[in-house]
Backbone as JSON Lines, residues from 0, in Angstrom:
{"i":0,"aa":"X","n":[-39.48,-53.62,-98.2],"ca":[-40.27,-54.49,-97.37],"c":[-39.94,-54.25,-95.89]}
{"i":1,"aa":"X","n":[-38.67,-54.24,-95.6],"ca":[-38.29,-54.27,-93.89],"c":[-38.28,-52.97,-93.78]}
{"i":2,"aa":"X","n":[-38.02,-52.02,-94.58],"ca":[-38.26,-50.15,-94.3],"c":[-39.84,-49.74,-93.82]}
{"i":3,"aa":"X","n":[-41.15,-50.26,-94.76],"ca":[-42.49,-49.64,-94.15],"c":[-42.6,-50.85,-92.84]}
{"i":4,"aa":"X","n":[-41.78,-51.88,-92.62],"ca":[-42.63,-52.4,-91.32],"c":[-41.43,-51.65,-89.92]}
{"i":5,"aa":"X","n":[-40.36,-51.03,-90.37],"ca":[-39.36,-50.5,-89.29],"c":[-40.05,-48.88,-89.53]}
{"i":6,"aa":"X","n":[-40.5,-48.21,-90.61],"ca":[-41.91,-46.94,-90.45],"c":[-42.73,-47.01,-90.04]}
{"i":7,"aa":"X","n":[-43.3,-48.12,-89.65],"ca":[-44.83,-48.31,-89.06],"c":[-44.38,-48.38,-87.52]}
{"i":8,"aa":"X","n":[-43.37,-49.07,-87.23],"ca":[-43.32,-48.99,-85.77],"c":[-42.52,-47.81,-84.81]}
{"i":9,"aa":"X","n":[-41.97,-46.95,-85.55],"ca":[-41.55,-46.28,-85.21],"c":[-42.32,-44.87,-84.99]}
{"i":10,"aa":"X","n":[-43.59,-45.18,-86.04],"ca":[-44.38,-43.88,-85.57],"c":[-45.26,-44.33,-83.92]}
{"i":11,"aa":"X","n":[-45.74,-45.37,-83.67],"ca":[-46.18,-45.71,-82.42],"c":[-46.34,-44.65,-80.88]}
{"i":12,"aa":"X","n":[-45.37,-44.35,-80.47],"ca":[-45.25,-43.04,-79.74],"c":[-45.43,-41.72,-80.36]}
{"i":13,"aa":"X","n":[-46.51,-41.52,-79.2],"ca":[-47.76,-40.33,-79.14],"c":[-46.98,-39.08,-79.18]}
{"i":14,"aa":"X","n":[-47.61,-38.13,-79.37],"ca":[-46.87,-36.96,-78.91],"c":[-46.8,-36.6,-77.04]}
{"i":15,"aa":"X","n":[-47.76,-37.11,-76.78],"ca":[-48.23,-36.81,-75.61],"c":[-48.22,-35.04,-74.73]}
{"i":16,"aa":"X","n":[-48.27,-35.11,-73.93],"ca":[-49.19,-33.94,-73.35],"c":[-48.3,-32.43,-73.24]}
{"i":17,"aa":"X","n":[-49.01,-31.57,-74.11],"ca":[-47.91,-30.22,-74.04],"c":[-47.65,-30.17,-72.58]}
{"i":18,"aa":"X","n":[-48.21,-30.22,-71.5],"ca":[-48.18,-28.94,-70.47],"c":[-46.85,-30.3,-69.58]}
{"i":19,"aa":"X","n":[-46.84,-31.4,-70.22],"ca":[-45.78,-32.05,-69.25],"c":[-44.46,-31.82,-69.94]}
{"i":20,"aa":"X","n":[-44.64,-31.6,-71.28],"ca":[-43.09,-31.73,-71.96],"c":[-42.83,-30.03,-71.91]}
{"i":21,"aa":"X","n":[-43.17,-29.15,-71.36],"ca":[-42.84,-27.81,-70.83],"c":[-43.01,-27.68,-69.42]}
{"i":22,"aa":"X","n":[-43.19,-28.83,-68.72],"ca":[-43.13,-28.38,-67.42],"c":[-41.58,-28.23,-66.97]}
{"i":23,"aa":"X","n":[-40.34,-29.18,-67.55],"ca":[-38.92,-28.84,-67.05],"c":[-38.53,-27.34,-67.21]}
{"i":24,"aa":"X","n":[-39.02,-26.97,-68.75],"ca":[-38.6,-25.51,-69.25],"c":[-38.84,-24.94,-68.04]}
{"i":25,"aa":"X","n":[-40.53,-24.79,-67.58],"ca":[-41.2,-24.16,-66.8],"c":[-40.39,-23.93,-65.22]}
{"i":26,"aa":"X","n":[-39.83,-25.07,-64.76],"ca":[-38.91,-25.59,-63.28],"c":[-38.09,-25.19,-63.41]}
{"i":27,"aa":"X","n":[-37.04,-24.71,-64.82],"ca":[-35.8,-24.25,-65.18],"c":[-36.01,-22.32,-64.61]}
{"i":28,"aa":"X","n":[-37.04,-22.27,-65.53],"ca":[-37.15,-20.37,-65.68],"c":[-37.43,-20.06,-64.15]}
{"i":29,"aa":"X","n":[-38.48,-20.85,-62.95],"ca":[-39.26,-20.68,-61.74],"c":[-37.59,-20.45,-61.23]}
{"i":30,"aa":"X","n":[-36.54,-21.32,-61.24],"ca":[-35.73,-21.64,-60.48],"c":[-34.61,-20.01,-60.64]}
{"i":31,"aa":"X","n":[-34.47,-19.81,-61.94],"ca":[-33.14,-18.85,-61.99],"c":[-34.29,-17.5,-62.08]}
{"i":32,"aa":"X","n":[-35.42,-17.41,-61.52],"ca":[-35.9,-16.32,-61.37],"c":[-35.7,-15.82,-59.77]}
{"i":33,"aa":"X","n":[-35.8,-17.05,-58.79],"ca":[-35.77,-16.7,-57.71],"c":[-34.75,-16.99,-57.18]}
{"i":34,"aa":"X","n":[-33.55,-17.69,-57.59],"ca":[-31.79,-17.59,-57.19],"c":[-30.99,-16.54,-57.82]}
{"i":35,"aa":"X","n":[-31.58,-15.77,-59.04],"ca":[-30.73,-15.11,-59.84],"c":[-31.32,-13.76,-59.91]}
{"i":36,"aa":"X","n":[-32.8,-13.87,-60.54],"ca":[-33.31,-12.09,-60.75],"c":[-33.79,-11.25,-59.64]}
{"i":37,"aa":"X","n":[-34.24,-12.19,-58.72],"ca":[-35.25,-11.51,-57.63],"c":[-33.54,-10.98,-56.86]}
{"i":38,"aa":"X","n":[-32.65,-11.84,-56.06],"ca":[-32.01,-11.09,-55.51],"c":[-31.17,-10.07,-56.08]}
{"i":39,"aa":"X","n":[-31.05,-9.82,-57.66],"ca":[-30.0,-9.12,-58.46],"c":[-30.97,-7.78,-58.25]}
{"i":40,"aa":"X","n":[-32.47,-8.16,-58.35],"ca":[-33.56,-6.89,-58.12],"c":[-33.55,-6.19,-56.8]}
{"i":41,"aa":"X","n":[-33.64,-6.82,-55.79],"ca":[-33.28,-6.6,-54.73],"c":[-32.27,-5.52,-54.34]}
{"i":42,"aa":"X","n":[-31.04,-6.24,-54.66],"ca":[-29.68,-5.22,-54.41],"c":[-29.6,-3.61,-55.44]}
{"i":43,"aa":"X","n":[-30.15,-3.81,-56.33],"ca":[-30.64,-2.71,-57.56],"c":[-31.3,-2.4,-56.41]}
{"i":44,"aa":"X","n":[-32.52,-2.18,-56.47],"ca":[-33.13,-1.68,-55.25],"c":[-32.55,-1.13,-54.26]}
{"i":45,"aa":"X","n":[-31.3,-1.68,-53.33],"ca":[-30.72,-0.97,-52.05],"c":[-30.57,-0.5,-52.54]}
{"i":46,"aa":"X","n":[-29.37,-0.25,-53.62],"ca":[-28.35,0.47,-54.05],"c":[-28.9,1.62,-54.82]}
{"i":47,"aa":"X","n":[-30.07,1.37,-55.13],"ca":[-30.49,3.19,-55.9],"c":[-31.02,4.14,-54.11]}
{"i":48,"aa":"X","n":[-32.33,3.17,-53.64],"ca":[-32.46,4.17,-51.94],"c":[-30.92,4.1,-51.11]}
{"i":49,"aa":"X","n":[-29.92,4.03,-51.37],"ca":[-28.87,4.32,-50.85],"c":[-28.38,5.62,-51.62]}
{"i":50,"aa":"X","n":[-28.14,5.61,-52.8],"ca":[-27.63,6.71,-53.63],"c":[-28.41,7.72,-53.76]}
{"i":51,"aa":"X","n":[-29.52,7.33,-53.72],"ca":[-30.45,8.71,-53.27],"c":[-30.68,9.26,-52.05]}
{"i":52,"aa":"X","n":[-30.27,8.33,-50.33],"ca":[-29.91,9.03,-49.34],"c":[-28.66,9.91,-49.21]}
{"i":53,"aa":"X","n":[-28.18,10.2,-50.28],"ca":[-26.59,10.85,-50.3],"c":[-27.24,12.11,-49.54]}
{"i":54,"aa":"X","n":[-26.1,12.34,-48.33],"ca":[-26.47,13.9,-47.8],"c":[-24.59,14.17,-48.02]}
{"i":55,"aa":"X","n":[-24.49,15.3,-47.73],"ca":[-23.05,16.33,-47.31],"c":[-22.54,15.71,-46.32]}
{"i":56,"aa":"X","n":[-21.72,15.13,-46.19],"ca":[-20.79,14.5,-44.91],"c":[-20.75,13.12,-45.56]}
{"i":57,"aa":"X","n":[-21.18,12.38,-46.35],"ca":[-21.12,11.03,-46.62],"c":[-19.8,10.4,-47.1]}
{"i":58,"aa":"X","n":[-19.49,9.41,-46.39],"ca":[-18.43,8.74,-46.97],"c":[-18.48,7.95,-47.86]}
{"i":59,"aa":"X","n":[-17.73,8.0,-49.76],"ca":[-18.17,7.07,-50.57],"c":[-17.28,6.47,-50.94]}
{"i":60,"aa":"X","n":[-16.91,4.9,-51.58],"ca":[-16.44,4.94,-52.94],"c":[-16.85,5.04,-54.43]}
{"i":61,"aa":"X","n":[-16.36,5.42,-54.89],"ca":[-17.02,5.54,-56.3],"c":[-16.21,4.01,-57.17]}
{"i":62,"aa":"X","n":[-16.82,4.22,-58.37],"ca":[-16.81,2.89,-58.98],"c":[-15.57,2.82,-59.32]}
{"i":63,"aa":"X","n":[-14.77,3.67,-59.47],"ca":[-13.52,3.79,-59.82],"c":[-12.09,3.5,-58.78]}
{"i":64,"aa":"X","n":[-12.7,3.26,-57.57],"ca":[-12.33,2.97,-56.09],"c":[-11.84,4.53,-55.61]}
{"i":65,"aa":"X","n":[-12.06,5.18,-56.19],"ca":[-11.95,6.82,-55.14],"c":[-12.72,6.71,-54.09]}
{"i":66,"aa":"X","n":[-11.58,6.83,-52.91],"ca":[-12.67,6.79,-51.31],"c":[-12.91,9.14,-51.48]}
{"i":67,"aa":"X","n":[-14.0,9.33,-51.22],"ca":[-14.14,10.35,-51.0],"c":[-15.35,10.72,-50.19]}
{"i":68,"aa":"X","n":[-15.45,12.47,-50.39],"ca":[-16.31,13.04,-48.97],"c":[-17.39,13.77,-50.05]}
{"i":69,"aa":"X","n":[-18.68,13.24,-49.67],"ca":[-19.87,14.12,-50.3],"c":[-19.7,15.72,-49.72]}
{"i":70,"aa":"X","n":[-19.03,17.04,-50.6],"ca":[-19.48,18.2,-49.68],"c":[-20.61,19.04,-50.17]}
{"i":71,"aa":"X","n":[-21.22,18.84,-51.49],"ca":[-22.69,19.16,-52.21],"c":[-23.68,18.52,-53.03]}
{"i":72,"aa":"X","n":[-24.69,18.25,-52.71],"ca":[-25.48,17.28,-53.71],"c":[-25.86,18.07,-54.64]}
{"i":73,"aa":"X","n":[-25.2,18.26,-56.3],"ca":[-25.71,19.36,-56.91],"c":[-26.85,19.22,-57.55]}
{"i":74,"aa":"X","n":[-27.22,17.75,-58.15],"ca":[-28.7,17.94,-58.11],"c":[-28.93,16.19,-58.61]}
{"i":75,"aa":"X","n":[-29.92,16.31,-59.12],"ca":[-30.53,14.39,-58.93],"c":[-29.34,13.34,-59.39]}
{"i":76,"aa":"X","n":[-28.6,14.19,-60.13],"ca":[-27.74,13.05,-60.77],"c":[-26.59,13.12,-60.93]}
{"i":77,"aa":"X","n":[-26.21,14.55,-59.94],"ca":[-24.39,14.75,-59.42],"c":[-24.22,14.81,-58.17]}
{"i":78,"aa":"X","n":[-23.48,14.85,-57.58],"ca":[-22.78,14.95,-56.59],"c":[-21.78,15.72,-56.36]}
{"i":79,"aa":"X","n":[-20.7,16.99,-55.92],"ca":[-19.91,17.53,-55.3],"c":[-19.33,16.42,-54.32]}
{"i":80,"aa":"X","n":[-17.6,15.84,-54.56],"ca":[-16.98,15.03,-53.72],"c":[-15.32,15.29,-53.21]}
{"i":81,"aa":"X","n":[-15.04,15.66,-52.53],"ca":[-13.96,15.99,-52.14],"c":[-13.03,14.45,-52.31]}
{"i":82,"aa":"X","n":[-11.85,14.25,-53.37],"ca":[-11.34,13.47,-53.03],"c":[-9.66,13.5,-52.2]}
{"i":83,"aa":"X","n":[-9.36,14.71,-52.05],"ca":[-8.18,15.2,-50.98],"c":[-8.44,16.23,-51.04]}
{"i":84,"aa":"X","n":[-7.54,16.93,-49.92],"ca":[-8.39,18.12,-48.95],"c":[-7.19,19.02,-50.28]}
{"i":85,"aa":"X","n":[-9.08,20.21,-50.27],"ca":[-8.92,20.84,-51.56],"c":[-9.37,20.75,-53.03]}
{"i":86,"aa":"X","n":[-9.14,19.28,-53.05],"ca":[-9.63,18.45,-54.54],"c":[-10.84,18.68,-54.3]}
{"i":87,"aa":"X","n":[-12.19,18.95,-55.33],"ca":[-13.59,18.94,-55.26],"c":[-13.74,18.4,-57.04]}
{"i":88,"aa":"X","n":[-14.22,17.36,-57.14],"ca":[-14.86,17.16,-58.4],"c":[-16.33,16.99,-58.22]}
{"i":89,"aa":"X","n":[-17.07,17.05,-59.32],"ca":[-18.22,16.17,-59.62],"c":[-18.29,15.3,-60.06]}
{"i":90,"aa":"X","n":[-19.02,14.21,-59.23],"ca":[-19.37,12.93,-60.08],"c":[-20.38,12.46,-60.07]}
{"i":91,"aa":"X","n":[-21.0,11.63,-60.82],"ca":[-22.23,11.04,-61.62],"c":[-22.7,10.13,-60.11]}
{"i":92,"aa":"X","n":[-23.88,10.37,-60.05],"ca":[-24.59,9.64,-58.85],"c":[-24.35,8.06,-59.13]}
{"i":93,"aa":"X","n":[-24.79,7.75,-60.07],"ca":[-24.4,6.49,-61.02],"c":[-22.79,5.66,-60.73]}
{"i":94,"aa":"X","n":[-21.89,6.67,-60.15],"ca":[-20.8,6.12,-60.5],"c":[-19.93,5.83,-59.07]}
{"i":95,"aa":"X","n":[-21.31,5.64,-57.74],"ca":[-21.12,5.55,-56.51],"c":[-21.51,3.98,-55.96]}
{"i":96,"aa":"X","n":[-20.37,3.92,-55.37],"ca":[-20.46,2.19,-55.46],"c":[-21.06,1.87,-54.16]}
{"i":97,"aa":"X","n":[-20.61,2.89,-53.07],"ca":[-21.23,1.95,-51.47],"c":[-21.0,3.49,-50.86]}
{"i":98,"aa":"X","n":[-21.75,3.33,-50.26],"ca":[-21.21,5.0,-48.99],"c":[-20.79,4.07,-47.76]}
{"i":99,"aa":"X","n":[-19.71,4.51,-47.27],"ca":[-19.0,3.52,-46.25],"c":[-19.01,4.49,-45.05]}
{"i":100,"aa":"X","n":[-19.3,5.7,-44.64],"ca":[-20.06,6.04,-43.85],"c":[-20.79,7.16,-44.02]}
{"i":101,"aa":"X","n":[-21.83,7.32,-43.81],"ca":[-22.85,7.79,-43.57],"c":[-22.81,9.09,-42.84]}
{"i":102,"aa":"X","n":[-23.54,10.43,-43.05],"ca":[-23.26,10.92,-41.88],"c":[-24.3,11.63,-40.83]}
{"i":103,"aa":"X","n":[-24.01,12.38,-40.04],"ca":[-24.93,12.31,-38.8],"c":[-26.37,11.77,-39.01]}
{"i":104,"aa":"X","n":[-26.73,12.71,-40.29],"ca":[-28.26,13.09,-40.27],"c":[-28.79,11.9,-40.97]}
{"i":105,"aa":"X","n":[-27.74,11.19,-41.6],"ca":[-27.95,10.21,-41.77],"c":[-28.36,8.84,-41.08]}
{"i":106,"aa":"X","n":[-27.19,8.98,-40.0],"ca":[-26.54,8.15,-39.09],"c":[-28.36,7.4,-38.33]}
{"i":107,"aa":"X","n":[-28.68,9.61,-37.87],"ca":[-30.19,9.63,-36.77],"c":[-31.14,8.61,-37.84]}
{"i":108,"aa":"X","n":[-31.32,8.91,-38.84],"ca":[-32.46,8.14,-39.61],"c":[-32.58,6.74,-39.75]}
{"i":109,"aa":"X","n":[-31.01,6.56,-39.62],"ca":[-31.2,4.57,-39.77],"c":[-31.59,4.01,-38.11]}
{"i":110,"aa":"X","n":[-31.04,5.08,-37.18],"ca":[-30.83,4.64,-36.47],"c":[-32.36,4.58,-35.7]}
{"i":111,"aa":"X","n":[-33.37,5.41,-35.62],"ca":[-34.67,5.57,-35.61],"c":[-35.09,4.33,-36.48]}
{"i":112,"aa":"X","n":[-34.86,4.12,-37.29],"ca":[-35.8,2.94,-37.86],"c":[-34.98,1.5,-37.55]}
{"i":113,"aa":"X","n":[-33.76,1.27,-37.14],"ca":[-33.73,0.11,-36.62],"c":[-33.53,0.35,-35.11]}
{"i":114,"aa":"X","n":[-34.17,-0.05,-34.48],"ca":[-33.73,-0.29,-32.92],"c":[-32.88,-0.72,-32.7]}
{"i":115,"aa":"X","n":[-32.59,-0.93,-31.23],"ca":[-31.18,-1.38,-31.01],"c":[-31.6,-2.49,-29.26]}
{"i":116,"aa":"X","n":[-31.25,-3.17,-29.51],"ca":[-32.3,-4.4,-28.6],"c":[-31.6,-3.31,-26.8]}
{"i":117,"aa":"X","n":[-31.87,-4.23,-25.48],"ca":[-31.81,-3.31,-24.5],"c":[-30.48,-3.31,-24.12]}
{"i":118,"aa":"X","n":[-29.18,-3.81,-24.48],"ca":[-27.9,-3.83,-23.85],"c":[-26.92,-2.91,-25.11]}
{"i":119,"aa":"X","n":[-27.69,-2.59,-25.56],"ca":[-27.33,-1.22,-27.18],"c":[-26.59,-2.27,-27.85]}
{"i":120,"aa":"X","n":[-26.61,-3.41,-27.9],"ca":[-26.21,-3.68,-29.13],"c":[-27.32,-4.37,-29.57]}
{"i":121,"aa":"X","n":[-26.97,-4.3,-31.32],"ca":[-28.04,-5.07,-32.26],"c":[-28.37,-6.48,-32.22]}
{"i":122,"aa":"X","n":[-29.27,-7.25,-32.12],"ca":[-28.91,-8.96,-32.14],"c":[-28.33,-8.87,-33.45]}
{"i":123,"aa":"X","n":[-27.43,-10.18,-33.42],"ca":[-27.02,-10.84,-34.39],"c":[-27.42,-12.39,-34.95]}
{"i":124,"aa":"X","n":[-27.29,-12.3,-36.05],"ca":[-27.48,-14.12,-36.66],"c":[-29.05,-14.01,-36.66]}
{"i":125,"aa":"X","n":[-30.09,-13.43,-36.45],"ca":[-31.28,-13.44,-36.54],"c":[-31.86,-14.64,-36.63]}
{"i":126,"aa":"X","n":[-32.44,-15.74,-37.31],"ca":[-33.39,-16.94,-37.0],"c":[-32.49,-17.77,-36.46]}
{"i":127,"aa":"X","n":[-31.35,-18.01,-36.91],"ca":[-30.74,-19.35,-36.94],"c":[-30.01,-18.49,-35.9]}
{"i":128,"aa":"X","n":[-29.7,-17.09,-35.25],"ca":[-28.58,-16.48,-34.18],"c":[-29.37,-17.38,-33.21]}
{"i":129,"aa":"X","n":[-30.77,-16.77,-32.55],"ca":[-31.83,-17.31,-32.24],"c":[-32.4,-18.97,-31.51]}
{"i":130,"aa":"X","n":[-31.78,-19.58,-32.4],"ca":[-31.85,-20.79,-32.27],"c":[-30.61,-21.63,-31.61]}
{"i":131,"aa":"X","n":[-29.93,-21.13,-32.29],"ca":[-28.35,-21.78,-31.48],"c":[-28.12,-20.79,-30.31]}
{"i":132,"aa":"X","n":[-28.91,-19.67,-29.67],"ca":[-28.64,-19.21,-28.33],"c":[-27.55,-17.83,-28.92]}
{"i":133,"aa":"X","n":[-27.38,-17.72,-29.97],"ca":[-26.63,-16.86,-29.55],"c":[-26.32,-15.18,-29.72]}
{"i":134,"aa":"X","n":[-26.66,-14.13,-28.64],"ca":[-26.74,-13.17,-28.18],"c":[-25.63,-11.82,-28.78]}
Protein backbone atom coordinates (compact mmCIF):
# COMPACT_ATOMS: atom_id res chain seq x y z
CA UNK A 1 0.00 0.00 0.00
CA UNK A 2 2.64 2.81 1.10
CA UNK A 3 5.25 1.29 -1.74
CA UNK A 4 2.80 2.16 -5.13
CA UNK A 5 1.84 5.60 -3.43
CA UNK A 6 5.97 6.33 -2.52
CA UNK A 7 6.22 4.79 -6.77
CA UNK A 8 3.83 7.07 -7.96
CA UNK A 9 5.50 10.04 -6.56
CA UNK A 10 8.67 9.47 -7.22
CA UNK A 11 8.24 9.06 -10.90
CA UNK A 12 6.89 12.89 -11.06
CA UNK A 13 10.19 14.48 -12.38
CA UNK A 14 10.49 14.82 -16.09
CA UNK A 15 13.39 13.94 -17.83
CA UNK A 16 13.70 17.28 -19.05
CA UNK A 17 15.71 18.83 -21.85
CA UNK A 18 18.79 16.91 -23.51
CA UNK A 19 20.67 19.96 -24.76
CA UNK A 20 20.63 21.46 -20.94
CA UNK A 21 21.73 18.28 -19.11
CA UNK A 22 24.87 18.22 -21.73
CA UNK A 23 25.45 21.64 -21.69
CA UNK A 24 28.09 21.25 -18.39
CA UNK A 25 29.76 18.21 -20.38
CA UNK A 26 29.75 20.68 -23.30
CA UNK A 27 31.52 23.91 -20.83
CA UNK A 28 33.85 21.12 -19.46
CA UNK A 29 35.34 19.87 -23.12
CA UNK A 30 35.05 24.09 -24.58
CA UNK A 31 37.21 24.81 -21.45
CA UNK A 32 40.27 22.10 -21.49
CA UNK A 33 40.31 22.56 -25.26
CA UNK A 34 41.39 26.07 -25.07
CA UNK A 35 43.64 25.99 -21.62
CA UNK A 36 45.09 22.61 -22.49
CA UNK A 37 45.05 21.46 -26.39
CA UNK A 38 45.19 24.64 -28.33
CA UNK A 39 48.36 25.85 -26.41
CA UNK A 40 50.00 22.13 -26.22
CA UNK A 41 49.20 22.57 -30.33
CA UNK A 42 50.73 25.62 -30.49
CA UNK A 43 54.17 24.80 -28.91
CA UNK A 44 54.11 21.36 -31.20
CA UNK A 45 53.91 23.77 -33.81
CA UNK A 46 57.08 26.08 -32.73
CA UNK A 47 58.93 23.33 -31.96
CA UNK A 48 58.68 21.29 -35.30
CA UNK A 49 59.34 25.14 -37.58
CA UNK A 50 62.21 25.39 -35.17
CA UNK A 51 63.69 21.87 -35.82
CA UNK A 52 63.24 22.25 -39.25
CA UNK A 53 65.14 25.74 -39.28
CA UNK A 54 68.24 23.66 -38.13
CA UNK A 55 71.19 25.16 -40.30
CA UNK A 56 75.24 24.26 -39.58
CA UNK A 57 76.37 26.55 -36.80
CA UNK A 58 73.27 25.95 -34.53
CA UNK A 59 73.44 25.69 -30.99
CA UNK A 60 71.30 22.70 -29.48
CA UNK A 61 70.25 20.71 -26.64
CA UNK A 62 69.12 17.50 -27.32
CA UNK A 63 66.61 15.65 -25.19
CA UNK A 64 69.12 13.94 -23.44
CA UNK A 65 70.64 17.43 -22.18
CA UNK A 66 73.76 17.20 -24.66
CA UNK A 67 74.55 20.96 -25.33
CA UNK A 68 76.02 20.58 -28.87
CA UNK A 69 77.03 22.20 -32.39
CA UNK A 70 74.91 21.39 -35.63
CA UNK A 71 78.08 20.78 -38.23
CA UNK A 72 75.71 18.80 -41.08
CA UNK A 73 72.09 18.47 -41.68
CA UNK A 74 72.22 14.95 -43.16
CA UNK A 75 68.88 14.83 -44.24
CA UNK A 76 65.03 15.39 -43.02
CA UNK A 77 65.39 13.46 -40.01
CA UNK A 78 69.21 13.58 -38.87
CA UNK A 79 71.38 15.85 -37.99
CA UNK A 80 75.45 15.77 -37.81
CA UNK A 81 76.29 17.33 -34.05
CA UNK A 82 79.48 17.94 -32.64
CA UNK A 83 79.28 17.25 -28.97
CA UNK A 84 83.23 18.05 -28.02
CA UNK A 85 85.71 19.21 -30.30
CA UNK A 86 86.26 16.12 -32.47
CA UNK A 87 83.20 14.13 -31.16
CA UNK A 88 80.63 14.12 -34.29
CA UNK A 89 77.54 11.92 -33.81
CA UNK A 90 74.22 11.73 -35.46
CA UNK A 91 71.16 12.42 -33.99
CA UNK A 92 67.47 12.07 -34.63
CA UNK A 93 65.89 15.54 -35.47
CA UNK A 94 63.21 14.32 -33.03
CA UNK A 95 65.55 14.17 -30.23
CA UNK A 96 66.31 18.14 -30.24
CA UNK A 97 64.89 19.91 -27.47
CA UNK A 98 65.56 23.88 -28.03
CA UNK A 99 68.42 25.38 -30.27
CA UNK A 100 69.86 27.90 -27.78
CA UNK A 101 71.62 29.69 -30.42
CA UNK A 102 71.00 30.05 -33.64
CA UNK A 103 73.37 30.87 -36.20
CA UNK A 104 74.21 33.73 -38.50
CA UNK A 105 71.99 32.83 -41.37
CA UNK A 106 69.79 32.14 -39.05
CA UNK A 107 70.28 34.92 -36.73
CA UNK A 108 69.59 37.45 -40.48
CA UNK A 109 66.13 35.65 -40.92
CA UNK A 110 64.56 36.22 -37.52
CA UNK A 111 65.97 39.22 -37.46
CA UNK A 112 64.30 40.57 -40.89
CA UNK A 113 61.05 39.40 -39.75
CA UNK A 114 60.99 40.92 -36.35
CA UNK A 115 61.97 44.50 -36.25
CA UNK A 116 63.60 46.06 -33.75
CA UNK A 117 61.67 49.39 -32.55
CA UNK A 118 64.10 52.84 -33.15
CA UNK A 119 66.60 52.79 -30.03
CA UNK A 120 67.58 48.83 -31.30
CA UNK A 121 66.05 47.44 -28.68
CA UNK A 122 62.84 45.25 -28.87
CA UNK A 123 59.73 46.60 -26.78
CA UNK A 124 59.00 44.61 -24.01
CA UNK A 125 55.76 43.46 -21.94
CA UNK A 126 53.70 44.16 -25.14
CA UNK A 127 49.81 45.13 -24.16
CA UNK A 128 50.01 45.29 -20.59
CA UNK A 129 54.29 46.66 -21.19
CA UNK A 130 52.22 49.38 -23.02
CA UNK A 131 49.90 50.30 -20.59
CA UNK A 132 51.86 50.59 -17.44
CA UNK A 133 54.43 52.92 -19.59
CA UNK A 134 56.92 50.71 -19.75
CA UNK A 135 59.74 51.02 -22.47
Amino acid sequence: MFISEAWAQGAGAGGGDMFTSFLPLILIFAVFYFLLIRPQQKKMKAHTEMINALHRGDKIITGGGLYATVTKVVNEAEVMVEIAEGVRVRVARGTISTVTTPSNSSRAKASDATPANDSGEQSSGGLIGKLLGKK
